[in-house]
C-alpha positions as CSV (number, residue, x, y, z in Angstrom):
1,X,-64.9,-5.4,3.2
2,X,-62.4,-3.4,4.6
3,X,-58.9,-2.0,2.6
4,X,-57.0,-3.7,5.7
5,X,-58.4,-6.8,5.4
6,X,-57.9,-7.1,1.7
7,X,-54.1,-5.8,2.0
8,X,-53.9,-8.9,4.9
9,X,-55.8,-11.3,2.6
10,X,-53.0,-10.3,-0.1
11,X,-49.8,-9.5,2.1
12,X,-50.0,-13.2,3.8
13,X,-51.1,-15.0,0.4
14,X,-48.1,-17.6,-1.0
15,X,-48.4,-16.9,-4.3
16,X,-46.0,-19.8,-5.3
17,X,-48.0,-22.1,-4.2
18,X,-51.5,-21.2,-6.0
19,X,-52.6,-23.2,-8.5
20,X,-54.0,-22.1,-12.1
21,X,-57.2,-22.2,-10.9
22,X,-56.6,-20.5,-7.7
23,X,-55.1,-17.6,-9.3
24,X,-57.4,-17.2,-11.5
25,X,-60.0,-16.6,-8.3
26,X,-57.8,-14.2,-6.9
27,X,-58.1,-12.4,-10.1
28,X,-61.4,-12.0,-10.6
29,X,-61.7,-10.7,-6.7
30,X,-59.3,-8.2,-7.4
31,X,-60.5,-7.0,-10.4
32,X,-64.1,-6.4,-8.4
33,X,-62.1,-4.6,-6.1
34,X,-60.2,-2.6,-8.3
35,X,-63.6,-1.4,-9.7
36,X,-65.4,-0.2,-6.8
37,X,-61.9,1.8,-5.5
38,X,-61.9,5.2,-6.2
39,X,-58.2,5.6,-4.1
40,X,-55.4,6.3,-6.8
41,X,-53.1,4.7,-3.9
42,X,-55.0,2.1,-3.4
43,X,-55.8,1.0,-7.0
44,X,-51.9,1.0,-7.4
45,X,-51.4,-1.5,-4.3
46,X,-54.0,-3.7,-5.9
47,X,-52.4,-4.0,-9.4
48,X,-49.3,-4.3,-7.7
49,X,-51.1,-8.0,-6.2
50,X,-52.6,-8.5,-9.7
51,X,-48.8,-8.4,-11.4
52,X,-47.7,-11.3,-8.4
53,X,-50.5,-13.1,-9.6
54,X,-49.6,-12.8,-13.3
55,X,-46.3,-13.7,-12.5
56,X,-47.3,-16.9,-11.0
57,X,-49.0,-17.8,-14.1
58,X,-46.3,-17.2,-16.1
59,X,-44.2,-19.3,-13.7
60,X,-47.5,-22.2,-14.3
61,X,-47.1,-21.7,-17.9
62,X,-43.4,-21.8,-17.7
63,X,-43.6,-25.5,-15.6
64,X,-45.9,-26.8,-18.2
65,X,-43.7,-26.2,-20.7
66,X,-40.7,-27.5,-18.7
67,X,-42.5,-31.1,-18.1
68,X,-43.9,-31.5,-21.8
69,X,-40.4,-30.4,-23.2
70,X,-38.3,-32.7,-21.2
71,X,-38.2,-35.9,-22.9
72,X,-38.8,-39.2,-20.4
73,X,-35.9,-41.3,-19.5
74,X,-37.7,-44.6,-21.5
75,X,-37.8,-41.8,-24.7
76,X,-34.0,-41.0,-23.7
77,X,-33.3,-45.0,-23.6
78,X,-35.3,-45.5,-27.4
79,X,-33.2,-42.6,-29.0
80,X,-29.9,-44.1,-28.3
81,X,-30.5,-47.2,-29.2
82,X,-32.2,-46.7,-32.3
83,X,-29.7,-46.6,-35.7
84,X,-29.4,-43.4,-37.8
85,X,-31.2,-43.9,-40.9
């Protein structure tokens, strides 16, 4: 596979919309490429589209977090009604 085809694979990828396990693919494929490159330049692009991907699951992680912290609107409901003991 061509360099040019993997920059377009990467340059034109929405990040923001991969999913955990998506990501996780892309990751693995980069981390072949980044084996079998030799090209200091190249190797630096490539890590450049591993830290996007990181980032997203840090975004992932940060959503999960987000949902299980936020308490649902029947929890909201129960707390207010109930008396302080």
């Amino acid at each position: 596979m061509s360099a040019g085809l993997i920059d377009w694979i990467f340059e034109n990828l929405d990040v923001q919309n991969l999913d955990r396990k998506q990501v996780y693919h892309y990751l693995d494929y980069l981390k072949e490429i980044v084996g079998q490159e030799k090209a200091l330049n190249k190797i630096i692009k490539y890590y450049s589209y591993k830290v996007s991907l990181e980032s997203r699951l840090v975004n992932l992680d940060q959503e999960l977090v987000n949902t299980v912290a936020a308490p649902s609107s029947s929890e909201k409901d129960t707390n207010k009604s109930s008396p302080v003991v």
